[in-house]
C-alpha positions in Angstrom: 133.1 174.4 108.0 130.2 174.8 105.6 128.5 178.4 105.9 124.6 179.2 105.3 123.9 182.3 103.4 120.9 182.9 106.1 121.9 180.7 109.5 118.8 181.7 112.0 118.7 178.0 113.2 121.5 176.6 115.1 121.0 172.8 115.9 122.9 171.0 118.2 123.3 167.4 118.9 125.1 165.4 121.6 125.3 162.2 123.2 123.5 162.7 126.5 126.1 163.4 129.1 127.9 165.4 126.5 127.6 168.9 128.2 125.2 170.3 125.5 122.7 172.0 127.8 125.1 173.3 129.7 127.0 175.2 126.8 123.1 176.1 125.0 122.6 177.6 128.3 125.9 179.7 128.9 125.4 180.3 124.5 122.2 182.0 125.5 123.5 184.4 128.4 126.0 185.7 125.4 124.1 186.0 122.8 121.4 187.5 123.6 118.7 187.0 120.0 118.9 183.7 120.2 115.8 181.6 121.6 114.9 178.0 122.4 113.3 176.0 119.6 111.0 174.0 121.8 110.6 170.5 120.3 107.7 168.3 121.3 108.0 165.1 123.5 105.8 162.3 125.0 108.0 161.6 128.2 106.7 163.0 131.5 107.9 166.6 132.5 111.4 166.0 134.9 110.6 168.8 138.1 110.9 172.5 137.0 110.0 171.4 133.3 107.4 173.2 132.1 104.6 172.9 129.1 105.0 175.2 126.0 108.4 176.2 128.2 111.0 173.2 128.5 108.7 171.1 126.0 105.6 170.7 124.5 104.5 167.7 126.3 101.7 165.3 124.4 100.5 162.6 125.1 101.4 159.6 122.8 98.1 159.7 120.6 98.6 163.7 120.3 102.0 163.0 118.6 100.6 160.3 116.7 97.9 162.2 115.3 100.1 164.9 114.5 103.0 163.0 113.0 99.8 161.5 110.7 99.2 165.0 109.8 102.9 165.9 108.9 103.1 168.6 111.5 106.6 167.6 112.3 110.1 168.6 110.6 111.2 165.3 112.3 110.9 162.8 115.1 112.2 159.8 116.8 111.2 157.4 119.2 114.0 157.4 122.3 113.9 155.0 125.1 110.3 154.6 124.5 109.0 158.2 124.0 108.7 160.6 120.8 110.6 164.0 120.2 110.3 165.6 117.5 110.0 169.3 116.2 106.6 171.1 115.0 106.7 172.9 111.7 104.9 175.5 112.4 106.8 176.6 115.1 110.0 177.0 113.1 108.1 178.5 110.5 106.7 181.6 112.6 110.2 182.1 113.9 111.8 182.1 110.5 108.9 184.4 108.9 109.6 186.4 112.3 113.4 187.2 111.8 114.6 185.1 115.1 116.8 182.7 115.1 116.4 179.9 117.0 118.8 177.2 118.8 117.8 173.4 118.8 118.5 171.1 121.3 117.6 167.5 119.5 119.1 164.4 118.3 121.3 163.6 115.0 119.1 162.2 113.0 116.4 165.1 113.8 119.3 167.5 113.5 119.8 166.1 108.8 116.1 166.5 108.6 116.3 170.3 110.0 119.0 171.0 107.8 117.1 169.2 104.9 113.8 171.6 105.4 115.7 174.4 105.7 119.2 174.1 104.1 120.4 177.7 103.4 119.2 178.6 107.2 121.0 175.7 108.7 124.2 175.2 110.9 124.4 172.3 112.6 126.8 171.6 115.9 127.7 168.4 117.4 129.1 168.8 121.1 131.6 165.9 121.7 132.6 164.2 124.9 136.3 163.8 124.7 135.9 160.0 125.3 133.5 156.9 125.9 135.2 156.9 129.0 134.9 160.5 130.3 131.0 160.1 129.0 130.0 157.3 131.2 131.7 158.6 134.4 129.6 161.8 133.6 126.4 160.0 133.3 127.1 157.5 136.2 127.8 161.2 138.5 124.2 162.4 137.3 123.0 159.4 139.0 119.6 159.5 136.6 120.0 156.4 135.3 120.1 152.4 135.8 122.5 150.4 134.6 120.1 149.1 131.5 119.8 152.6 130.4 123.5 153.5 131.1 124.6 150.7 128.6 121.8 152.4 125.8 122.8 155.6 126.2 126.5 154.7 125.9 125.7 152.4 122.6 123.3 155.5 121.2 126.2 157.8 121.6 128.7 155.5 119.2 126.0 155.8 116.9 125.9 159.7 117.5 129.7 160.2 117.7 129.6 158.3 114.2 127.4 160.5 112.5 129.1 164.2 113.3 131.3 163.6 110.7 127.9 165.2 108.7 127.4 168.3 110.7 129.4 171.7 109.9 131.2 172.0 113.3 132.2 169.3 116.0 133.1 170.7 119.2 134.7 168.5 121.9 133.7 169.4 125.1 136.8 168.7 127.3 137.1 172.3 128.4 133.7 173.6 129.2 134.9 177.4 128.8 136.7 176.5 125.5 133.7 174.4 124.1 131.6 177.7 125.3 133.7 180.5 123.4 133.6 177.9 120.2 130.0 177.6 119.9 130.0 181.9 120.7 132.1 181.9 117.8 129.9 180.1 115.7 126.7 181.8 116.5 128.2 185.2 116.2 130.2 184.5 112.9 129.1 186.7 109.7 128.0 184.4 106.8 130.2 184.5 103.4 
């Protein structure tokens, strides 16, 4: 694995289904400086999702006004709605001394590491299989079949691009994958 001389951001990418909230979450009970990057969306809030919290939430012609701007790092249309992450944002963090965990998609994930290489790590979280991903996403029950099948063709795309991130952990043992990504966060840079 490739080491940053200065790692305060720690992006992670996943199919959906992949168990990546769940590790960022039990990540943040251990290590306690770390704080959400909160990226910017135009889907609706899901209950318990809060503004400025969970997301910023904007409306479409927010984000496109700001995209115009180049107030974003990146962003990406999904399913229909934008995500993307605000520059100044990771900006006032860095400046601040915090370091910051990101919860966003591959392709967001390069153009991170490209704005800020020497503070970069990025982690991909795994599924062990195609197989054990869609039974995951068919128990959350969250989806329809149409969206199943896109999820499940996004994630080949995913899977083929960790080969460009400095860790891949696969997530077939939640408490393993947990004390990996620790291990990661916690390293000392050489």
């Amino acid at each position: 694995m490739a080491t940053r001389q200065n790692t305060s951001l720690f992006v992670f990418s996943a199919p959906s289904g992949a168990g990546k909230t769940t590790i960022i979450k039990a990540l943040r009970e251990q290590v306690a400086d770390l704080e959400f990057s909160i990226s910017a969306t135009t889907r609706s809030p899901r209950p318990g999702e809060e503004h400025g919290v969970s997301y910023f939430f904007l409306s479409r012609e927010e984000f496109e006004r700001r995209i115009a701007a180049g107030d974003l790092i990146e962003y990406e249309e999904i399913f229909g709605n934008y995500y993307g992450t605000l520059k100044s944002e990771v900006s006032k963090a860095i400046e601040s001394g915090k370091r910051l965990i990101f919860d966003i998609d591959v392709k967001g994930a390069l153009s991170v590491r490209k704005a800020f290489p020497e503070q970069t790590r990025l982690i991909f979280i795994k599924p062990p299989s195609l197989e054990i991903l869609s039974q995951r996403l068919q128990s959350r029950r969250t989806e329809s079949e149409d969206q199943l099948a896109k999820r499940l063709q996004r994630a080949e795309m995913e899977i083929a691009e960790s080969s460009k991130f400095d860790a891949v952990i696969v997530n077939d043992n939640l408490d393993e994958a947990v004390g990996n990504v620790v291990e990661l966060c916690l390293q000392k840079e050489s």
